[in-house]
N, C-alpha and C positions, 0 to 999 in steps of 0.2 A: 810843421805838418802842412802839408799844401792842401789848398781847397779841395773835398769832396767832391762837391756837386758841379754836375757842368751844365751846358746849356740846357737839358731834358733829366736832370735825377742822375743817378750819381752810377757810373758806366766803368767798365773791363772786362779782361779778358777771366773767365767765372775762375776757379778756383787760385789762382794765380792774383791777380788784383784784385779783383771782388770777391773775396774769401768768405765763409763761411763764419766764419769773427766777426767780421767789417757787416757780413749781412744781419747778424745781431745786435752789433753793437747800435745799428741804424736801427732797428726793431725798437730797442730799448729807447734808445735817443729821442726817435720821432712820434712814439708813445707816447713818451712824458710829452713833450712840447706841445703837443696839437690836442692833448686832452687834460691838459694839469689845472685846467679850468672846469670842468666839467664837476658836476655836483653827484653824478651820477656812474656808474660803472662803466670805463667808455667800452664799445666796440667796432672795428677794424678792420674794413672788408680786404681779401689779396687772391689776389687771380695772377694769370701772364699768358706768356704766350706757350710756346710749342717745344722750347730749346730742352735736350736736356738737363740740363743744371738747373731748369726751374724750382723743379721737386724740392732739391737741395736747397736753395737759395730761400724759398719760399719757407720751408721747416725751419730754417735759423732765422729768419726775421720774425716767425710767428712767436717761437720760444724767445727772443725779445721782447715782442709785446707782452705776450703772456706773463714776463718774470718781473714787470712795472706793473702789474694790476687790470691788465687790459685785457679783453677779451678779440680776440682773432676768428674771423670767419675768412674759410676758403674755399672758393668757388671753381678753381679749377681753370683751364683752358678759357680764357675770353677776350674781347680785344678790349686796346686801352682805353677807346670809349666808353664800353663796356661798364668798366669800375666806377670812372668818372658819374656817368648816371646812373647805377646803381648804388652808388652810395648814395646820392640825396634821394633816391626812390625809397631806396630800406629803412633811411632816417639815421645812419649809423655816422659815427665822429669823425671816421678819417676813411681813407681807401686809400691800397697801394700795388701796384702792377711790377711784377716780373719780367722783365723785359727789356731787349737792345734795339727793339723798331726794325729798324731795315740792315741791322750791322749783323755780319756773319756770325755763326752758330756757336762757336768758340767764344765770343761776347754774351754779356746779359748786362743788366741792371735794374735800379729800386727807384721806383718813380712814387713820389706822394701825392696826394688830391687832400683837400680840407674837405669838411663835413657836406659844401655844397659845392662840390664836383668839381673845384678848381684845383691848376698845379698851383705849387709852392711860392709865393715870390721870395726873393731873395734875402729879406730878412728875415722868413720863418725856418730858410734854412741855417743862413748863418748861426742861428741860436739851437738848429739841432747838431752842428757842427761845433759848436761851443760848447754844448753839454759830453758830445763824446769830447771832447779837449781835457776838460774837468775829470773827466775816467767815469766812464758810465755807472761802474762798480758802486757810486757813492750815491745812486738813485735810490730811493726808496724801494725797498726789494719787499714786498707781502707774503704772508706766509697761510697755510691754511688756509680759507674758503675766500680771501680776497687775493690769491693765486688767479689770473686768467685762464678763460677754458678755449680751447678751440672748438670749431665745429663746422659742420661742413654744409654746403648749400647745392643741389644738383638741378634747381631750377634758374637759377640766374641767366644761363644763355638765352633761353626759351623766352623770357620775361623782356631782355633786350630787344632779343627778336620781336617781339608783340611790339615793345615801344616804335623800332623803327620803322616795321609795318602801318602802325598807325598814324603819320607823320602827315603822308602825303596821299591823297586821292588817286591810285594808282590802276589800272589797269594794261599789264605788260605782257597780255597774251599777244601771239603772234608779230611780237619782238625777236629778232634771234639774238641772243645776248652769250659773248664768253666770257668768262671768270677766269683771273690766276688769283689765290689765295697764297699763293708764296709761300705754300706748305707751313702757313701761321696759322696766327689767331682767327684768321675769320673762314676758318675751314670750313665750320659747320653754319657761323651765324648768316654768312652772304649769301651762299645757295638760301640755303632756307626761306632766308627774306623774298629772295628771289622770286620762288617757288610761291611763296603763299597771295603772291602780288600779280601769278599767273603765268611769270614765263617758267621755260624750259632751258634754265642755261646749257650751254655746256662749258664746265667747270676739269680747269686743267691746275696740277702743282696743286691735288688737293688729298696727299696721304702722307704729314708728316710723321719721321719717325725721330724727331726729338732731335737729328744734326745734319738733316736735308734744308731746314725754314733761308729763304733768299738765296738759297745755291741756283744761280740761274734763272733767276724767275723771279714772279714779284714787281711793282712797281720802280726796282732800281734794275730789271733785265727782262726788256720789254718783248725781244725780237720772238716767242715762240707764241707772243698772245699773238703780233703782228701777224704770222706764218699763220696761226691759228684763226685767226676773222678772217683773211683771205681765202685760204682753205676751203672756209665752211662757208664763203657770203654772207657773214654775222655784219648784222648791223651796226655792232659796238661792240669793242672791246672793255674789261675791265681789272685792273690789274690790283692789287692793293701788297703795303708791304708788310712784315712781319708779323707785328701788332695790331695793321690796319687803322691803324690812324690816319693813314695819309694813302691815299688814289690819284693812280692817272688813266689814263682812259687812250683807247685806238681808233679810229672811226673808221668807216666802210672802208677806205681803200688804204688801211695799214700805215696809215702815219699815226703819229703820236701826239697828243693832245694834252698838257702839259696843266702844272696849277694854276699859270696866269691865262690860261683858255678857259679853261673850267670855269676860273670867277670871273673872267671877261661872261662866257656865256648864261652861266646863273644871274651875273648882276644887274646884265642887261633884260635877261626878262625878269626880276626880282623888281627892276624901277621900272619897268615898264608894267608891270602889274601893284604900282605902287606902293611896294614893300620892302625897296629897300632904304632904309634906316637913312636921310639922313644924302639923301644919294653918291653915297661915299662906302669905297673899298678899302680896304686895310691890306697892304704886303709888304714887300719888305725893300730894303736896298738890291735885294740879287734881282727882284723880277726884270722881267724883260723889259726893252726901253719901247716896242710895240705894244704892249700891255698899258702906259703912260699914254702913248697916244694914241690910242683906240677910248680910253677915257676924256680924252680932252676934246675928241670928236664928237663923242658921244654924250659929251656934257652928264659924266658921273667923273666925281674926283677921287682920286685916287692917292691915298697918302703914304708913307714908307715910314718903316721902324727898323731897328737893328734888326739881325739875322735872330730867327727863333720864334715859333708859332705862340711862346709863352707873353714875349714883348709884342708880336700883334694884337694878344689877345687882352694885353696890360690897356695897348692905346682904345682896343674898343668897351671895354668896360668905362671906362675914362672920359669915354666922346658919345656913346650912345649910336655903337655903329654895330651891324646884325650880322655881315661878311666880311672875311678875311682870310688870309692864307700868304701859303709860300709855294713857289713855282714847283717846289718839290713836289706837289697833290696836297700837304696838309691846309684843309680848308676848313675855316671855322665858320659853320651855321648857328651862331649864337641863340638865335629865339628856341633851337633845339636841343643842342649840348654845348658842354663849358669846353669844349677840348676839339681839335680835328677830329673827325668820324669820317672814315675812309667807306661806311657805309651809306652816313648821311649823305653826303657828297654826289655818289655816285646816282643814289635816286632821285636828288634833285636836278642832275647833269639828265636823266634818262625821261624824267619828269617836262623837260622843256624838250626833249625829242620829241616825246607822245602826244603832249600839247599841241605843239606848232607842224607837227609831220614833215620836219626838216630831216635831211640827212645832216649826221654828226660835223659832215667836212665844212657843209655850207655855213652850220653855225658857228663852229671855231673860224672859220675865216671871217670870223668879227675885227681878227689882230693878224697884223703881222710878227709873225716870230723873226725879230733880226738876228744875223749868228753870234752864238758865243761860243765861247771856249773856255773850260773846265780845268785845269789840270791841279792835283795834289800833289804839294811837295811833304814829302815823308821827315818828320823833322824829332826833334827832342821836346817829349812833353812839356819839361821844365822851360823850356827856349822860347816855345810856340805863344805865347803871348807878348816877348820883348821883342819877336823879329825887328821891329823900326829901329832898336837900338844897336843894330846891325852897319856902321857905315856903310857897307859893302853894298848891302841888299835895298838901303834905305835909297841909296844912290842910285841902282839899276830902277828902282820904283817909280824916285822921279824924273830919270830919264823917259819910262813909258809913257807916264800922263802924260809929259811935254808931246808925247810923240804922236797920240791921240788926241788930244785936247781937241774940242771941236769936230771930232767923228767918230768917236768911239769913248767906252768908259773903262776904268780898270777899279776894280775889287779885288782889295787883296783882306782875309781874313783866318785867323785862326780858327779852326774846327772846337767847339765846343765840346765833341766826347772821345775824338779820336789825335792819336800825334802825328796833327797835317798842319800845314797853312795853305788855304785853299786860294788858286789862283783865279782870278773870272777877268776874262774881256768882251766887250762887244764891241763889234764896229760891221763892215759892210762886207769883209773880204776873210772867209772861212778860213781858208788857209794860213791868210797871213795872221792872223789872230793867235790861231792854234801853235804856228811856229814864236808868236812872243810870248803865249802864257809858257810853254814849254822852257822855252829858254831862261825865263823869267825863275820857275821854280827851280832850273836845274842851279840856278844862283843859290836858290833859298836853302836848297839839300848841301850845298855845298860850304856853307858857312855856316848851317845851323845844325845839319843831319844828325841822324844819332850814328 
């Protein structure tokens, strides 16, 4: 049985790979594990996002919990942040989220949180993977009044809402601000917050119908917020993806402002208003090599972890650091949530606009963004972790460093929830980059492909 869980909670295409089985049998599994200590009758918070297979996905993991002795509350549409602070708000054992983030509508997945808002590390799941191994079947099944009850919660948005309202000292009237919600989760909580902090967004990709969420839109399809701040002369774009855990942002004149802008711009005025932690950023291997030296200039250090906002957030609990992220937007405000908050994020991005009465552009050009190049080689699940054991491919690989070494970097890395090996370059020359990740994966499709 190959590992479950991948880099963010355990991911597929919904009834097909992540079946209706598979999503109880994790009910049952992660039930037991996260609460087989508890003295007390646990309870369960699950929300998601927008998709429709939620509904489904979310009733067979409840009736999991429910048939270990656990009690299941469901709150309905919320982002992943969301659950994360709502569970340590409510006081409840565990929380878990419906949801595939920014992966198209045909996907979903089952994310866990422990009882104080954090994901899973690795070996709490491996030991919920271990128990379904054993046959879940063999769990303690209760019968009668210590059967789990479900029930349902219809303030929980609302209540997020307040929380992130209350965050920051805000006044965003006479802001023009656009919103993409990416036909997700933060449909209703980002206006909202918006709204009550004084602006008047306008709010675009905000009527999902359960198999629209990231079709064109959203923090991974930027160009209609672009179209859309130009348009209107918006001050700021704001884009979030699925679930909203992760934002990136447009400023006045339609470019794109990215996660290592973001925490270039919050962290510089976070140490400059002596708050931040430590005066050290947390990202990852992918950021940008402008993002390292705009830190080095700037005299805040900046430290890297493997790919995955889980292991940023492993090193800052570890070091006693308050910001971190991935260029992708997921930014972690740790003095305010255990998780990226694509909400958080945005108000403290919007928060140093209103402050310093800069325009967006002047602030992001704290960094230079040098070019990279992106390209996914489409490969076999099973394959996508040994690629190196590939002669073939292992060889074109280190033909590339040689070839960069000294002006450019190459990352080559396996996708944690989808069947890719993701290629990245940087160096000085757009073109030429794009034409060796290109080349590079068509290696990798070719001797690994499905």
């Amino acid at each position: 049985m190959a590992r479950i869980f991948g880099t963010d909670g355990v991911r597929g295409i919904a009834n097909k790979e992540l079946t209706v089985e598979l999503a109880m049998n994790l009910g049952k599994a992660g039930a037991y594990v996260l609460t087989k200590e508890k003295a007390h009758k646990p309870t369960i918070l699950v929300g998601g996002d927008t998709r429709i297979s939620g509904g489904m996905l979310a009733n067979a993991l409840m009736a999991g919990i429910c048939s270990v002795g656990a009690n299941a509350v469901y709150v309905g549409i919320v982002p992943t942040p969301a659950i994360a602070y709502l569970t340590r708000h409510y006081g409840y054992d565990a929380g878990v989220v419906i949801s595939a983030s920014h992966n198209p509508a045909e996907y979903n997945g089952i994310k866990f949180f422990d009882g104080d808002g954090y994901k899973l590390p690795d070996l709490l799941e491996d030991e919920i993977e271990e128990v379904m191994r054993m046959n879940t079947s063999e769990l303690p099944m209760p019968v009668g009044g210590e059967v789990g009850r479900i029930t349902y919660r219809y303030d929980a948005r609302d209540d997020y809402v307040d929380f992130a309202k209350s965050l920051i000292d805000l006044d965003l009237s006479g802001l023009k601000i656009v919103i993409d919600t990416s036909e997700g989760a933060a449909y209703y909580t980002a206006p909202q917050t918006l709204k009550l902090l004084g602006a008047e967004p306008i709010v675009i990709h905000n009527n999902p119908d359960g198999i629209n969420i990231n079709r064109n839109c959203g923090s991974t399809h930027l160009e209609e917020l672009r179209a859309k701040v130009l348009e209107t002369k918006a001050d700021i774009g704001i884009a979030f993806d699925g679930d909203a855990d992760r934002m990136l942002a447009v400023d006045e004149l339609g470019n794109v402002v990215d996660g290592d802008q973001i925490m270039a711009v919050c962290g510089l005025y976070m140490r400059n208003q002596g708050k931040l932690k430590k005066d050290t950023v947390v990202a990852t291997v992918m950021s940008n090599l402008g993002f390292f030296q705009m830190g080095a200039r700037e005299g805040i250090n900046i430290v890297q972890t493997k790919v995955g906002d889980r292991y940023v957030l492993e090193y800052m609990l570890a070091n006693g650091c308050n910001l971190g992220g991935e260029q992708s937007g997921h930014v972690i405000f740790l003095d305010e949530n255990t998780t990226g908050d694509g909400l958080i994020s945005a108000l403290h991005l919007l928060e140093v606009v209103t402050v310093t009465g800069r325009k967006l552009s002047e602030l992001a050009g704290i960094m230079e963004v040098l070019p990279q190049a992106l390209v996914n080689a489409k490969v076999s699940n099973i394959k996508k972790e040994y690629y190196m054991d590939n002669k073939v491919i292992a060889s074109a690989i280190a033909e590339l460093e040689d070839k960069f070494a000294g002006a450019g970097r190459v990352l080559i890395r396996p996708s944690g929830t989808e069947p890719l090996v993701r290629v990245m370059i940087e160096g000085n020359d757009q073109k030429f980059i794009e034409e060796e990740a290109k080349a590079l994966a068509k290696i990798i499709e070719e001797n690994i492909g499905e």
